[in-house]
N, C-alpha and C positions, 0 to 999 in steps of 0.2 A: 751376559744373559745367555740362558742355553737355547736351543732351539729343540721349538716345538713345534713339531710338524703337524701333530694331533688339532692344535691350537691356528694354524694355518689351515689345516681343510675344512676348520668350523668357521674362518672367518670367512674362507672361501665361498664356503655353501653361505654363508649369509648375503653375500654379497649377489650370488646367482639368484635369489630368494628375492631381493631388493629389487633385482632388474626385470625376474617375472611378473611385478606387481602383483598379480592374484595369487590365486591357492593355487598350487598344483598339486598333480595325484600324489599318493604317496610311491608309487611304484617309482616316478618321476622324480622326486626329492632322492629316492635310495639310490639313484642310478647318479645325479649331480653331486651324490655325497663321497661314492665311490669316484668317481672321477678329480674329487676333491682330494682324496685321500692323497690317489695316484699321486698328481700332481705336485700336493705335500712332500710326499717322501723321493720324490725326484727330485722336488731342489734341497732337500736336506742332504741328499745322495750328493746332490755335483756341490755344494757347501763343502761339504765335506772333507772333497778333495784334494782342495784348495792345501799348499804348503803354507804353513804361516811363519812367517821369520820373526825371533824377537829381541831386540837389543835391549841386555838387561844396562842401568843405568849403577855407572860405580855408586859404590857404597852401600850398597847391601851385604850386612855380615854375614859371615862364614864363619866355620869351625875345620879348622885343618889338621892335618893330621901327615906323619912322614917326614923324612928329609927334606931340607930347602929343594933339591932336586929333583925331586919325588913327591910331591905332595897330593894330599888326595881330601877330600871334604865335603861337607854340604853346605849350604843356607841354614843359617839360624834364625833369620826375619824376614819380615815381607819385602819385595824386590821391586821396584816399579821398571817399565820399559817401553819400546815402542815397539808395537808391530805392523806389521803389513802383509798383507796376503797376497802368495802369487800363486 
């Protein structure tokens, strides 16, 4: 799933909207939204960061190409693996 930080500052603001119970001004909502955004794109930022290691699992084909000593290729099908983030 990609991240969406767009999609985080709106559930954000919904959430700050939930705990004001009433209306608030709108100058007030633009200013929770904004801080919503912020916030959004800060943890998409340090997300980000993150190294992700991935152990691809044998038997995913390739196509190779060169000397047995020398070989060089890509993937020809889908790969599964584990990863982890550090």
């Amino acid at each position: 799933m990609p991240l969406n930080p767009t999609k985080l500052a709106a559930n954000l603001t919904d959430i700050d909207m939930e705990v004001q119970g009433a209306e608030v001004e709108p100058d007030v909502k633009q200013r929770i939204q904004q801080k919503n955004q912020k916030i959004a794109m800060a943890i998409d930022a340090y997300i980000r960061q993150a190294t992700v290691n991935v152990t691809v699992a044998p038997g995913t084909p390739v196509a190779t190409a060169g000397s047995p000593a020398a070989q060089t290729g890509v993937t020809t099908g889908p790969g599964t693996g584990v990863g982890s983030i550090t």
